[in-house]
PDB file as gemmi writes it, atoms N, CA and C in Angstrom:
CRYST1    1.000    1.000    1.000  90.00  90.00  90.00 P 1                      
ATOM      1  N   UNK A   1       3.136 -20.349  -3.033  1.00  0.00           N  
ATOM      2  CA  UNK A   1       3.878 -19.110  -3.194  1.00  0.00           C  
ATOM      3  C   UNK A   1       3.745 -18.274  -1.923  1.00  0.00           C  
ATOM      4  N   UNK A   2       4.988 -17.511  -1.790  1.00  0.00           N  
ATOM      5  CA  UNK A   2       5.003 -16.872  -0.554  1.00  0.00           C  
ATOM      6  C   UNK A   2       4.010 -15.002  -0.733  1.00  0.00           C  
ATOM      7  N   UNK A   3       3.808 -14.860   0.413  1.00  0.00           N  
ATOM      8  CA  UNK A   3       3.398 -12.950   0.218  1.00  0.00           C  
ATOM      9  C   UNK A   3       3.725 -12.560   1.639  1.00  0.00           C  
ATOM     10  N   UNK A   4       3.801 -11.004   1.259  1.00  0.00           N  
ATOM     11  CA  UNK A   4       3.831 -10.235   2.199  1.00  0.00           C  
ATOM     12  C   UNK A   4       2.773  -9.255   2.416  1.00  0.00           C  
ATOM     13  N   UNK A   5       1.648  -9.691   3.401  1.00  0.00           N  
ATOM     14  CA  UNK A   5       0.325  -8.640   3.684  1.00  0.00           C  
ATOM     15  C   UNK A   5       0.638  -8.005   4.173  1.00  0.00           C  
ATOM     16  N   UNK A   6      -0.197  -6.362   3.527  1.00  0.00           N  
ATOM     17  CA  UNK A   6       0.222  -4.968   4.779  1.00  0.00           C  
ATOM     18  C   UNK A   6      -0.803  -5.080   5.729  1.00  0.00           C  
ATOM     19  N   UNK A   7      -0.742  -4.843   7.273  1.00  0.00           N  
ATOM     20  CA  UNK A   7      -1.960  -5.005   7.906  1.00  0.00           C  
ATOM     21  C   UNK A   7      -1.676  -3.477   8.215  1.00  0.00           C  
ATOM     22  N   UNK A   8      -3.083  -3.014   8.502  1.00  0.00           N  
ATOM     23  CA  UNK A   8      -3.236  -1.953   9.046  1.00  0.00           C  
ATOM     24  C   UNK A   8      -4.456  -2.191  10.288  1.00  0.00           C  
ATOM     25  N   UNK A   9      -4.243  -1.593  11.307  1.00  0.00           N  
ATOM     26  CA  UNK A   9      -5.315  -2.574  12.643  1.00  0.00           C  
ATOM     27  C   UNK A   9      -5.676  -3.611  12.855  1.00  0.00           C  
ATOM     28  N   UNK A  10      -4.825  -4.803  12.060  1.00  0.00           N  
ATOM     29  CA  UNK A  10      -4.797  -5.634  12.141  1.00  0.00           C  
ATOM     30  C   UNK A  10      -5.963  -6.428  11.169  1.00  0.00           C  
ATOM     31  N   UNK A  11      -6.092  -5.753   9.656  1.00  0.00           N  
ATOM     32  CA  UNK A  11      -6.540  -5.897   9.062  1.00  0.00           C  
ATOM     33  C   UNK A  11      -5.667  -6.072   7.276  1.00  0.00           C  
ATOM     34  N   UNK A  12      -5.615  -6.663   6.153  1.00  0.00           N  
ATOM     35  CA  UNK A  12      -4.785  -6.713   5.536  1.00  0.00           C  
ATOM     36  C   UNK A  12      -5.121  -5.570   4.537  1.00  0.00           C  
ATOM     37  N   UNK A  13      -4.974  -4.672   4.262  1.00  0.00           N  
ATOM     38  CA  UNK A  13      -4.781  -3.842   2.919  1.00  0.00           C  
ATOM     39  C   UNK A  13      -4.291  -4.022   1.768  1.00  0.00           C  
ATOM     40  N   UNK A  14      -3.102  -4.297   2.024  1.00  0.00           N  
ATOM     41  CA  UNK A  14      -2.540  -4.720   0.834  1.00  0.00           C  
ATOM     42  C   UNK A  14      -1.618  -6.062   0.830  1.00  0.00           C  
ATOM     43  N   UNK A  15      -1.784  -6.928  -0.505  1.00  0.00           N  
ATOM     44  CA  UNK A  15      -0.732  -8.093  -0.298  1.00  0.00           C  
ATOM     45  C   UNK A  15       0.346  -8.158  -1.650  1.00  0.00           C  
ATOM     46  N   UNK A  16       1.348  -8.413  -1.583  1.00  0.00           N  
ATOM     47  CA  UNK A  16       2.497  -8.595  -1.903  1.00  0.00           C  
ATOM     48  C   UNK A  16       3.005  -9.689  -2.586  1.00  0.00           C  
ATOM     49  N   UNK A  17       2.893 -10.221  -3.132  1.00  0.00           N  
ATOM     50  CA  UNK A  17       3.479 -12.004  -4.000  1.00  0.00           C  
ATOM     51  C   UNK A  17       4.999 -11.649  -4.067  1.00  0.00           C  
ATOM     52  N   UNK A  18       5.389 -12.563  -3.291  1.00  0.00           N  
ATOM     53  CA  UNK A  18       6.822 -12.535  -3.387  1.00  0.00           C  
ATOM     54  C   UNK A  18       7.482 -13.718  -4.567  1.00  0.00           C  
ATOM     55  N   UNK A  19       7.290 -13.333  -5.802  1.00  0.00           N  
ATOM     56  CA  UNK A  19       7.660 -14.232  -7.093  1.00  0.00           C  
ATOM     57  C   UNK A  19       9.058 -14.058  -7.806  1.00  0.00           C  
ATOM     58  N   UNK A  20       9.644 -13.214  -7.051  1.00  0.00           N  
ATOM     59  CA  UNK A  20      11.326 -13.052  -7.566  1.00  0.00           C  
ATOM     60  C   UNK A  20      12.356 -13.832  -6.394  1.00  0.00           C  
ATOM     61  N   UNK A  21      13.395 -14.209  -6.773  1.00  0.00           N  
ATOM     62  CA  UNK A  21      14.347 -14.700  -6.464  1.00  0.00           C  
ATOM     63  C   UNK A  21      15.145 -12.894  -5.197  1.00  0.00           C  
ATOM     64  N   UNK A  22      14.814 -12.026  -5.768  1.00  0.00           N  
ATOM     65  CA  UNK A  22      14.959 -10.752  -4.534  1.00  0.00           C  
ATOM     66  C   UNK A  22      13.831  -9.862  -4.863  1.00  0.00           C  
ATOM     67  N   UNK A  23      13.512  -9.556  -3.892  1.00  0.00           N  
ATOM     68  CA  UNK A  23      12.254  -8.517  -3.812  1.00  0.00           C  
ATOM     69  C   UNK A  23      13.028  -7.336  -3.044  1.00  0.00           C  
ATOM     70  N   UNK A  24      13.039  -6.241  -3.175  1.00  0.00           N  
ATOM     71  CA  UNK A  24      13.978  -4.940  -2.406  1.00  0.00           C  
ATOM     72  C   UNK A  24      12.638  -4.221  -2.584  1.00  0.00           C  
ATOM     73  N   UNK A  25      12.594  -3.498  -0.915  1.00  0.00           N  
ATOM     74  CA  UNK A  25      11.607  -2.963  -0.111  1.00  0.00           C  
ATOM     75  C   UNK A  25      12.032  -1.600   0.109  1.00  0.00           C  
ATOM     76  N   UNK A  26      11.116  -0.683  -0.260  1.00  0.00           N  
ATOM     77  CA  UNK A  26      11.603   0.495   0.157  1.00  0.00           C  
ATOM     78  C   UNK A  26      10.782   1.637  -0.363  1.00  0.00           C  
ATOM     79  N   UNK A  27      11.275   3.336  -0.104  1.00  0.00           N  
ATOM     80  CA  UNK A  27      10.412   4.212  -0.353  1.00  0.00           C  
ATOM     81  C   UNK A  27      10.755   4.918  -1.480  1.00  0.00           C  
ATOM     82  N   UNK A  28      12.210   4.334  -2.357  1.00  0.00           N  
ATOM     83  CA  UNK A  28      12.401   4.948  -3.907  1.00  0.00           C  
ATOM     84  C   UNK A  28      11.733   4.175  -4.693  1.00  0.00           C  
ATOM     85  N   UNK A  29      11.270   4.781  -6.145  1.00  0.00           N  
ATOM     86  CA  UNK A  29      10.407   4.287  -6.919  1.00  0.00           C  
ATOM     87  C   UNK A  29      11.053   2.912  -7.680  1.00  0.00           C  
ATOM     88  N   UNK A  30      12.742   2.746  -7.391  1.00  0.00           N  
ATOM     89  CA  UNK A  30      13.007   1.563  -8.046  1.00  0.00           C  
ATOM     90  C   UNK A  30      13.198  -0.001  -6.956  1.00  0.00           C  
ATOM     91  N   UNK A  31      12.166   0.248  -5.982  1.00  0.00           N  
ATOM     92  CA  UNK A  31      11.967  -1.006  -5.345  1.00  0.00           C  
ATOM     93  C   UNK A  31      10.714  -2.088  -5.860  1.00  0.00           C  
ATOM     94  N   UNK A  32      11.195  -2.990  -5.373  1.00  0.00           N  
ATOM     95  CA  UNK A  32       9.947  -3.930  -6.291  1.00  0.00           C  
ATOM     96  C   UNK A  32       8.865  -3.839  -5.173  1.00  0.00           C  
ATOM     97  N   UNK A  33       8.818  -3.235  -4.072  1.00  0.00           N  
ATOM     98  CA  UNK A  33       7.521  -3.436  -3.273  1.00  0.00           C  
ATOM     99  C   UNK A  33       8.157  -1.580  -2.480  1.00  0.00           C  
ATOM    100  N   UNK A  34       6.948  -0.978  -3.224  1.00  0.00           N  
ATOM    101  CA  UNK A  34       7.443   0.549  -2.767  1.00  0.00           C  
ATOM    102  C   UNK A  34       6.183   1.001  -1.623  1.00  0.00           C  
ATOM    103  N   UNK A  35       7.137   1.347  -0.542  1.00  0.00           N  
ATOM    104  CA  UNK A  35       6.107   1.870   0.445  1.00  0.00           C  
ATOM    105  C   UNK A  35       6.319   3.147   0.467  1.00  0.00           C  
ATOM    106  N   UNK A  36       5.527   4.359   0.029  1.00  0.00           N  
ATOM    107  CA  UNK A  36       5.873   5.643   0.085  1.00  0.00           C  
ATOM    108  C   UNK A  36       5.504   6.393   1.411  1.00  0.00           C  
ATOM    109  N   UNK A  37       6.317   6.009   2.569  1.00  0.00           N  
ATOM    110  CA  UNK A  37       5.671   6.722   3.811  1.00  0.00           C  
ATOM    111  C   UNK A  37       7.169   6.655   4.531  1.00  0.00           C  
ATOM    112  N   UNK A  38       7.299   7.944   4.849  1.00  0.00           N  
ATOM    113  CA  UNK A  38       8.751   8.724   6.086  1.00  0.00           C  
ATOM    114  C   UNK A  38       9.575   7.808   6.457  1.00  0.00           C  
ATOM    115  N   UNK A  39       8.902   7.377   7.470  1.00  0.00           N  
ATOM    116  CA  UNK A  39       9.854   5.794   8.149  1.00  0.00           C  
ATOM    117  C   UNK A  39      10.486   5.048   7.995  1.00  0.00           C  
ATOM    118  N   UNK A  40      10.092   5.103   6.628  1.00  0.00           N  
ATOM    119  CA  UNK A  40      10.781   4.034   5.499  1.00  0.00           C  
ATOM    120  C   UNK A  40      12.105   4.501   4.694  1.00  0.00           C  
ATOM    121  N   UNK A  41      13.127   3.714   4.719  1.00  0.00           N  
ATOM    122  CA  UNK A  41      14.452   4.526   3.834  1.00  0.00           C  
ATOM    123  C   UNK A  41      13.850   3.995   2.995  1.00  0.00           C  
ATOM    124  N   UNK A  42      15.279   4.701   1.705  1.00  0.00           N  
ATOM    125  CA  UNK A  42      14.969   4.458  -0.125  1.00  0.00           C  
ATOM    126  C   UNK A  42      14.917   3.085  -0.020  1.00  0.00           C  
ATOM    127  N   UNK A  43      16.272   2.553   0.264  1.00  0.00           N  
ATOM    128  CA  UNK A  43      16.234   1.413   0.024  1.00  0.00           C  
ATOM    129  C   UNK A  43      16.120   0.794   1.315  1.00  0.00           C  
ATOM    130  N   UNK A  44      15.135   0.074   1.777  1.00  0.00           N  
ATOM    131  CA  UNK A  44      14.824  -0.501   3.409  1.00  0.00           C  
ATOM    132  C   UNK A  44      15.322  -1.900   3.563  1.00  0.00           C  
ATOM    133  N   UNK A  45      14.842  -2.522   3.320  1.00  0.00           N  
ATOM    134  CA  UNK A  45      15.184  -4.515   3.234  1.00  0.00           C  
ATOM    135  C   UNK A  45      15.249  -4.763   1.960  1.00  0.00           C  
ATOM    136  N   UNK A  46      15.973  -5.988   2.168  1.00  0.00           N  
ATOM    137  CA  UNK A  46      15.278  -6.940   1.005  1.00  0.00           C  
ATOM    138  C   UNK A  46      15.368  -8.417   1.266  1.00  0.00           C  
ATOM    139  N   UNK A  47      14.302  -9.090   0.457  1.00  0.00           N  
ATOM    140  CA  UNK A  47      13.600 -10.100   1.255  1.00  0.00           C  
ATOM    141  C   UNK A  47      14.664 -11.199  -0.735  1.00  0.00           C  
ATOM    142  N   UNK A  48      14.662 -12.438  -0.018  1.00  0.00           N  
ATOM    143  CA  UNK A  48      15.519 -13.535  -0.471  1.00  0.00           C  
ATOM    144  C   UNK A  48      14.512 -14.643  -0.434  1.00  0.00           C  
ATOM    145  N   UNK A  49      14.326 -15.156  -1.846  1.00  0.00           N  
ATOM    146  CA  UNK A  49      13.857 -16.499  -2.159  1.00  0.00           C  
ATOM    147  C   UNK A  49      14.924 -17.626  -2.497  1.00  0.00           C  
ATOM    148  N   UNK A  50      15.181 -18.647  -1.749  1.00  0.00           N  
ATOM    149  CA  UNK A  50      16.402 -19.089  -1.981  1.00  0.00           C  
ATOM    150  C   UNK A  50      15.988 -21.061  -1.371  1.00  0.00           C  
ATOM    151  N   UNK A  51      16.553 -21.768  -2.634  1.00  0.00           N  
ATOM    152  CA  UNK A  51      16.359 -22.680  -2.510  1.00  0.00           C  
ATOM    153  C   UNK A  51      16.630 -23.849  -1.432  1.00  0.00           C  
ATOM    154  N   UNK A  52      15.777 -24.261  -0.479  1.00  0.00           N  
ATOM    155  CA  UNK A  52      16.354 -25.224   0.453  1.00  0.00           C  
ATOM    156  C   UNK A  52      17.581 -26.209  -0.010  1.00  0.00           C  
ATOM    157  N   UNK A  53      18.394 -26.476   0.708  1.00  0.00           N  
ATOM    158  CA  UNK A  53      19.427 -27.535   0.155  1.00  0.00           C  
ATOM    159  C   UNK A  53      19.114 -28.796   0.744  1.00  0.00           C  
ATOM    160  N   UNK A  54      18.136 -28.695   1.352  1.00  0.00           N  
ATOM    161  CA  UNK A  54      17.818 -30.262   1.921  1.00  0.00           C  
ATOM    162  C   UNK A  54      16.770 -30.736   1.427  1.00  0.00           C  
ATOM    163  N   UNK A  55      15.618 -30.166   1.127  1.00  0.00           N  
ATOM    164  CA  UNK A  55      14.400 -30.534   1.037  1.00  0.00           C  
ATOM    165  C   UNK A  55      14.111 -30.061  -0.407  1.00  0.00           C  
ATOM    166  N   UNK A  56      14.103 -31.322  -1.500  1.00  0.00           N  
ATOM    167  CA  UNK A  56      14.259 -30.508  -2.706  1.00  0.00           C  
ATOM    168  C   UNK A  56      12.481 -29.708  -3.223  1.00  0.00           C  
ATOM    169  N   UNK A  57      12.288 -28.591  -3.603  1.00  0.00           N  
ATOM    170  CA  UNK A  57      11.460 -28.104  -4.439  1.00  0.00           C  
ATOM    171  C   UNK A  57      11.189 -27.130  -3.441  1.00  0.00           C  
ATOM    172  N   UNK A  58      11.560 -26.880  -2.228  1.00  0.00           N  
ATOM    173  CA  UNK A  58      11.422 -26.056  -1.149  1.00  0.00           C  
ATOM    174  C   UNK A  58      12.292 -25.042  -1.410  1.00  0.00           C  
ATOM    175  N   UNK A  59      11.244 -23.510  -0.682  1.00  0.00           N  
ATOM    176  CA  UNK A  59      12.255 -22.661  -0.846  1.00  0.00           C  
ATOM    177  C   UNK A  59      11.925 -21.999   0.279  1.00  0.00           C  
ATOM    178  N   UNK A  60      12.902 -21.348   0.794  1.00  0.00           N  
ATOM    179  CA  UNK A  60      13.358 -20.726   2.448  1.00  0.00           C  
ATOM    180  C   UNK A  60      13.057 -19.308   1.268  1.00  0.00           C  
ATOM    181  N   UNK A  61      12.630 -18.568   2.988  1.00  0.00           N  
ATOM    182  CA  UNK A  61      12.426 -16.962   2.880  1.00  0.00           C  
ATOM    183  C   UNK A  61      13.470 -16.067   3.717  1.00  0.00           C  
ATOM    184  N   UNK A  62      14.365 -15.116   3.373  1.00  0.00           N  
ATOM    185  CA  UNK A  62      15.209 -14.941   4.052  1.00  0.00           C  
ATOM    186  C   UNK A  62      15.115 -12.816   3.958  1.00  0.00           C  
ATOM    187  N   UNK A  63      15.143 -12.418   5.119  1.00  0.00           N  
ATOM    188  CA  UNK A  63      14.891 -10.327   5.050  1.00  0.00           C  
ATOM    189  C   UNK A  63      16.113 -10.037   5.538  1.00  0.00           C  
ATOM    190  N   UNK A  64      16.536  -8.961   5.155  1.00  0.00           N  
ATOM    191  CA  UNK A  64      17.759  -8.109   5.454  1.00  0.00           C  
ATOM    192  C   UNK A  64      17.714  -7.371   5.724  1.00  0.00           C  
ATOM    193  N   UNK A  65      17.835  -6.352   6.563  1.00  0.00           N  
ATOM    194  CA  UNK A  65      17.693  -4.881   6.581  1.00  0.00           C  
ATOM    195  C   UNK A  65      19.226  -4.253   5.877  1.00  0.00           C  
ATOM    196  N   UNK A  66      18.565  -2.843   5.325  1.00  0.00           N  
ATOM    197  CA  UNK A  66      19.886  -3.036   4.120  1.00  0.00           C  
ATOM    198  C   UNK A  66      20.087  -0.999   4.884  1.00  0.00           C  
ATOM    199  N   UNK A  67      20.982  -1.385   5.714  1.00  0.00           N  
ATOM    200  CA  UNK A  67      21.126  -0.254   6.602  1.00  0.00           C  
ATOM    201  C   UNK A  67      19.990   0.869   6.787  1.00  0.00           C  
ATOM    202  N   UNK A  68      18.736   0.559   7.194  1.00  0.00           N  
ATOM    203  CA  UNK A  68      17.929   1.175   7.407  1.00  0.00           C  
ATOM    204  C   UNK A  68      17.980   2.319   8.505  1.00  0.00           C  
ATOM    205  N   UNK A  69      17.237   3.633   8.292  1.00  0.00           N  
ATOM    206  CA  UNK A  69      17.176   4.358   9.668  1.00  0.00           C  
ATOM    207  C   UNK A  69      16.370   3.751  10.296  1.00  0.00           C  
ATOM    208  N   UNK A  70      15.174   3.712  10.431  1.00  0.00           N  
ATOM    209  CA  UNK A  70      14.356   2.900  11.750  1.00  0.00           C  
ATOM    210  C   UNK A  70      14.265   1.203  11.506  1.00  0.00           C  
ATOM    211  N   UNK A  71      14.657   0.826  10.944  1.00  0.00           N  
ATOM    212  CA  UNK A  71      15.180  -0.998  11.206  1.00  0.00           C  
ATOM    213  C   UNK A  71      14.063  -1.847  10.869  1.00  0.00           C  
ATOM    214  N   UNK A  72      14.251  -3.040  10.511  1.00  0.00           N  
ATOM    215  CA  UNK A  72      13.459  -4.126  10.168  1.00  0.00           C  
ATOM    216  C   UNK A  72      13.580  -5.044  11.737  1.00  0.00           C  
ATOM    217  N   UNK A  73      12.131  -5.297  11.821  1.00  0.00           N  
ATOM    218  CA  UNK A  73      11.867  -6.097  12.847  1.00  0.00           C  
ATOM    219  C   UNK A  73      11.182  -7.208  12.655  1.00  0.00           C  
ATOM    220  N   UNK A  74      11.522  -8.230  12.865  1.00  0.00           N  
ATOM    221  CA  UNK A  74      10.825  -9.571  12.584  1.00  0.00           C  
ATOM    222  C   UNK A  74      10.411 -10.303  14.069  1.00  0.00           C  
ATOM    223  N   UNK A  75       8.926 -10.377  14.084  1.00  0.00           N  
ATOM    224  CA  UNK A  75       8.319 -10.473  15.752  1.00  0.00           C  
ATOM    225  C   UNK A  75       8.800 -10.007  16.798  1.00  0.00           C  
ATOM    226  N   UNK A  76       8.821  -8.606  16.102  1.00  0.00           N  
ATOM    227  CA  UNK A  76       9.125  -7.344  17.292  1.00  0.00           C  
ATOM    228  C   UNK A  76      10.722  -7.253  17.776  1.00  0.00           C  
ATOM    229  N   UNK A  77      11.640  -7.813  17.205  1.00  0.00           N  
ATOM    230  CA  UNK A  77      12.662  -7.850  17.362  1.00  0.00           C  
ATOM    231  C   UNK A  77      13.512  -6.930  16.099  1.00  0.00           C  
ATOM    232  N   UNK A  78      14.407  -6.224  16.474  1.00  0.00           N  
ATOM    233  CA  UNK A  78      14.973  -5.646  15.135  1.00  0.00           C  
ATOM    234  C   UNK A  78      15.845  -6.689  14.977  1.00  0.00           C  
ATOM    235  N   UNK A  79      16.347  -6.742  13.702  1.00  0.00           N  
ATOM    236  CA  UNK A  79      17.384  -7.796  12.971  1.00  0.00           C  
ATOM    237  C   UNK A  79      18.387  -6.685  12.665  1.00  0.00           C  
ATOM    238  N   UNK A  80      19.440  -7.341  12.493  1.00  0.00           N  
ATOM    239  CA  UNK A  80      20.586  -6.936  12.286  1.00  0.00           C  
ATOM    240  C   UNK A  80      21.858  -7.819  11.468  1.00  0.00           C  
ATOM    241  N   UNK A  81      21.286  -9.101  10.779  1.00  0.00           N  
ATOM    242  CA  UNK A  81      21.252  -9.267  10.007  1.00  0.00           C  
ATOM    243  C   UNK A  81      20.307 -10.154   9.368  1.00  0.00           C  
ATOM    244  N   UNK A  82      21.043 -11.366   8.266  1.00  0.00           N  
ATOM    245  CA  UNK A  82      19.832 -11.847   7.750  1.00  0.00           C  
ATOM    246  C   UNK A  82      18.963 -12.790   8.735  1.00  0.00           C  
ATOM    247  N   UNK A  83      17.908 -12.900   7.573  1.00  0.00           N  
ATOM    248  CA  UNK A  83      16.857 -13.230   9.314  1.00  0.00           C  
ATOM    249  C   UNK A  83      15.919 -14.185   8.112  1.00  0.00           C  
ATOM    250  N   UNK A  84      15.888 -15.792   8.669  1.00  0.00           N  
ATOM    251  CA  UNK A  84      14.613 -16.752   7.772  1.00  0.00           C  
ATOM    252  C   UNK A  84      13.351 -15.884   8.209  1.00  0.00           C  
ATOM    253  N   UNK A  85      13.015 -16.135   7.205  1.00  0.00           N  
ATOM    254  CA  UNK A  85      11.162 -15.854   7.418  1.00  0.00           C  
ATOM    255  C   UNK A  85       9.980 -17.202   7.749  1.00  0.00           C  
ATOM    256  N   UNK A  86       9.507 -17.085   8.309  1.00  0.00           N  
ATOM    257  CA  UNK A  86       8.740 -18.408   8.869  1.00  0.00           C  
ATOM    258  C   UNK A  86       7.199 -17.825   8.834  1.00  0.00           C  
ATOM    259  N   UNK A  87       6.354 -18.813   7.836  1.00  0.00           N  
ATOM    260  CA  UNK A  87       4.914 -18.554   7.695  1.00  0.00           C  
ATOM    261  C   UNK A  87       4.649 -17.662   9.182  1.00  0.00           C  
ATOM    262  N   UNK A  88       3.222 -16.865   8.637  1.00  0.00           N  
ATOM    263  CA  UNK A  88       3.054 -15.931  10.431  1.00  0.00           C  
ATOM    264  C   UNK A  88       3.809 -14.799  11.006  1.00  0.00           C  
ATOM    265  N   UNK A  89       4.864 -14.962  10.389  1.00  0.00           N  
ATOM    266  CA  UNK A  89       5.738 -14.208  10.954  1.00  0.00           C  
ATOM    267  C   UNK A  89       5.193 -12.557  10.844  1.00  0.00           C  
ATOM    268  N   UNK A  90       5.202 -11.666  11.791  1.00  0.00           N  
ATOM    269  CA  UNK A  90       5.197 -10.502  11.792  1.00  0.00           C  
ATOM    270  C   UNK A  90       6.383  -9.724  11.645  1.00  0.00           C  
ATOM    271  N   UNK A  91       5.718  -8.712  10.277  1.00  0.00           N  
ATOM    272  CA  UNK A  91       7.241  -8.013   9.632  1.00  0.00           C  
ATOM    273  C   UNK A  91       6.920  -6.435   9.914  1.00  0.00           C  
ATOM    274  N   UNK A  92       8.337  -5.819  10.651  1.00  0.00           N  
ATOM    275  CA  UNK A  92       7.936  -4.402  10.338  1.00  0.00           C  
ATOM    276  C   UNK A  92       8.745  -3.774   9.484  1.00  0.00           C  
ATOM    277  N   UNK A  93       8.858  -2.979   9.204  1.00  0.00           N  
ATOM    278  CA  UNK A  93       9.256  -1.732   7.994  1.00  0.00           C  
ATOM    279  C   UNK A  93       9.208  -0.573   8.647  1.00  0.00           C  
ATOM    280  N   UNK A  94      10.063   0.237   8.994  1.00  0.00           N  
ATOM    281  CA  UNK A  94       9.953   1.243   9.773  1.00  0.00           C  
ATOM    282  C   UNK A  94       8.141   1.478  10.581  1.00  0.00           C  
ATOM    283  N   UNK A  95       7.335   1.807  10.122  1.00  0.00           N  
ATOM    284  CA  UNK A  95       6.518   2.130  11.251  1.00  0.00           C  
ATOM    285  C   UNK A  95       5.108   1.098  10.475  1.00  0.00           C  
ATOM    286  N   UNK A  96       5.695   0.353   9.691  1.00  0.00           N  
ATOM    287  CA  UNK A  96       3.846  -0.646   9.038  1.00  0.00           C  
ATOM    288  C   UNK A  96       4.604  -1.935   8.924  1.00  0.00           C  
ATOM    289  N   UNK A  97       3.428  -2.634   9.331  1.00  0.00           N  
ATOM    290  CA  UNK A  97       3.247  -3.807  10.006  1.00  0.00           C  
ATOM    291  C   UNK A  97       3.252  -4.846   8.885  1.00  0.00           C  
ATOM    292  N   UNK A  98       3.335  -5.791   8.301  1.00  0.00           N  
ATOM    293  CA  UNK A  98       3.247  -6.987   7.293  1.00  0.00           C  
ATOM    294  C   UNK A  98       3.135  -7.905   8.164  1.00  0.00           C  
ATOM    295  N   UNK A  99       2.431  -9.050   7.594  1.00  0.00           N  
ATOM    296  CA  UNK A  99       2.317 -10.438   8.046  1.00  0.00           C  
ATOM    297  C   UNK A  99       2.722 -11.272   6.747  1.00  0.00           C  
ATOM    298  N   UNK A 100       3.803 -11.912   6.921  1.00  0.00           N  
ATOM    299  CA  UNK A 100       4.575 -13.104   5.566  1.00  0.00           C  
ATOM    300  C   UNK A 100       3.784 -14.357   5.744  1.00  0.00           C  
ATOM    301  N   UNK A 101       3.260 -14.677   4.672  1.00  0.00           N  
ATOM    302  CA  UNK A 101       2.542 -15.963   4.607  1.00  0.00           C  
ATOM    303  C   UNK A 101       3.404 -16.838   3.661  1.00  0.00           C  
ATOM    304  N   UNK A 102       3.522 -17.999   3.984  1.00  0.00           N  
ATOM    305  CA  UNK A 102       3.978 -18.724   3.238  1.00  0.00           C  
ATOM    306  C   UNK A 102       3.479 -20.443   2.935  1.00  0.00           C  
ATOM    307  N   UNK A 103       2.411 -20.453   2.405  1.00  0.00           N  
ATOM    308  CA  UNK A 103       1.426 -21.595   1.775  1.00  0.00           C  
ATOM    309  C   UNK A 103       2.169 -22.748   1.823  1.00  0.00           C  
ATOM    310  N   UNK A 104       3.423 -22.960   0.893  1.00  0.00           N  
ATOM    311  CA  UNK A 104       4.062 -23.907   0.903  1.00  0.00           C  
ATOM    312  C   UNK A 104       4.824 -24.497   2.338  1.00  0.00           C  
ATOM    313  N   UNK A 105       5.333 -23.392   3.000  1.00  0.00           N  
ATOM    314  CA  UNK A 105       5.230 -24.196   4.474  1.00  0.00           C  
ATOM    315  C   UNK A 105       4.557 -24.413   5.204  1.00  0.00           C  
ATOM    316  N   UNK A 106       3.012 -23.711   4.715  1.00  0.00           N  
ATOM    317  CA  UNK A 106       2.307 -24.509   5.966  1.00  0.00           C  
ATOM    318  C   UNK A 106       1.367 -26.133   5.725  1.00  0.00           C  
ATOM    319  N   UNK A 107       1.445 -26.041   3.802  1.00  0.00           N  
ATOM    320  CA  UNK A 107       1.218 -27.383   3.599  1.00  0.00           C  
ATOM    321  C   UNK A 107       2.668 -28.444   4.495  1.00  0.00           C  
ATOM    322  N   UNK A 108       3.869 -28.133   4.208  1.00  0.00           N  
ATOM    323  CA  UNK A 108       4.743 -29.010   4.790  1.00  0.00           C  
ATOM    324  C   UNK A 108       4.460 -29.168   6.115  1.00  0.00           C  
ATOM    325  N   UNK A 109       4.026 -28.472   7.310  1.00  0.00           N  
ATOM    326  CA  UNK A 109       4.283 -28.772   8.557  1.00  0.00           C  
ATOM    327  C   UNK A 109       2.788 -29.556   8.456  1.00  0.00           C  
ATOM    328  N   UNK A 110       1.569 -29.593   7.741  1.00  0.00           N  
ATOM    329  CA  UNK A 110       0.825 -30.840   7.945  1.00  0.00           C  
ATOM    330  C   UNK A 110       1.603 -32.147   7.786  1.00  0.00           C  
ATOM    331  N   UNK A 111       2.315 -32.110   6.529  1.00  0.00           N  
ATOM    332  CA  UNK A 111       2.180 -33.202   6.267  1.00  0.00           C  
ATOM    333  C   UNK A 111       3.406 -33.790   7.126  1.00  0.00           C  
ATOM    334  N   UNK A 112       4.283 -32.958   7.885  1.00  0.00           N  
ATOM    335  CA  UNK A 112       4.902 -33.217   8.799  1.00  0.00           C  
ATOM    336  C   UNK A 112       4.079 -34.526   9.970  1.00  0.00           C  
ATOM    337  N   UNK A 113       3.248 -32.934  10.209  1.00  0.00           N  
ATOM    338  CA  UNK A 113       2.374 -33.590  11.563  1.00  0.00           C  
ATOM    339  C   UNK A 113       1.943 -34.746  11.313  1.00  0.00           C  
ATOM    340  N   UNK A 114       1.793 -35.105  10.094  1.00  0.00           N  
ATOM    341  CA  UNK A 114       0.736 -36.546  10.057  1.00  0.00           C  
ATOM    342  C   UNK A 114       1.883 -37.615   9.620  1.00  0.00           C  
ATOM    343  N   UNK A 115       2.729 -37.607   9.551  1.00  0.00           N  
ATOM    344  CA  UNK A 115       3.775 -38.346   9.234  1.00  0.00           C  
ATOM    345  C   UNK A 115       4.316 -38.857  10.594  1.00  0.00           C  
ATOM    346  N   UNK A 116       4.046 -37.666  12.076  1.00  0.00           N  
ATOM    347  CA  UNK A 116       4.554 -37.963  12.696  1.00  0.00           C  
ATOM    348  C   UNK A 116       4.256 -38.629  13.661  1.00  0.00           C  
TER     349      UNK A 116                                                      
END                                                                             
């Protein structure tokens, strides 16, 4: 299963289980992952669990920024639209930091490696 850790100094505070098919990020109380801090619009991203079409039982991670004022950045880059998520990946949210883990891909790229 995938998550989204909050780091703060590069430490995790809080983590996130991303177990819905959409998770919507933001600073109104009807987001499924509510960050209550300025930076953040009502409604900020939202993050997509969505089934690989190649690789069956696999599922791709996919963030949106859903017209944000200060923007979603995925490894320091703002997105502008949808954007895969890849284990590691560093997520921002207007001004806080997440790190997306995703277990199930990083079992696959072993068993990649040893296959290969």
């Amino acid at each position: 299963m995938a998550s989204l850790s909050q780091l703060v100094d590069n430490v995790v505070v809080t983590t996130f289980e991303l177990d819905q098919p959409e998770i919507h990020v933001g600073r109104r109380g009807d987001n499924d992952i509510r960050i209550d801090e300025i930076s953040v619009s009502g409604h900020h991203a939202l993050i997509e669990a969505v089934p690989n079409a190649y690789l069956e039982g696999t599922v791709d991670y996919y963030i949106t920024d859903q017209n944000s004022t200060n923007g979603t950045f995925v490894n320091e880059l703002r997105i502008d639209r949808r954007q895969r998520l890849n284990s590691n990946d560093l997520v921002r949210i207007g001004w806080n930091e997440f790190r997306f883990i995703d277990e199930e891909e990083n079992a696959l790229e072993k068993t990649a490696y040893i296959l290969d």
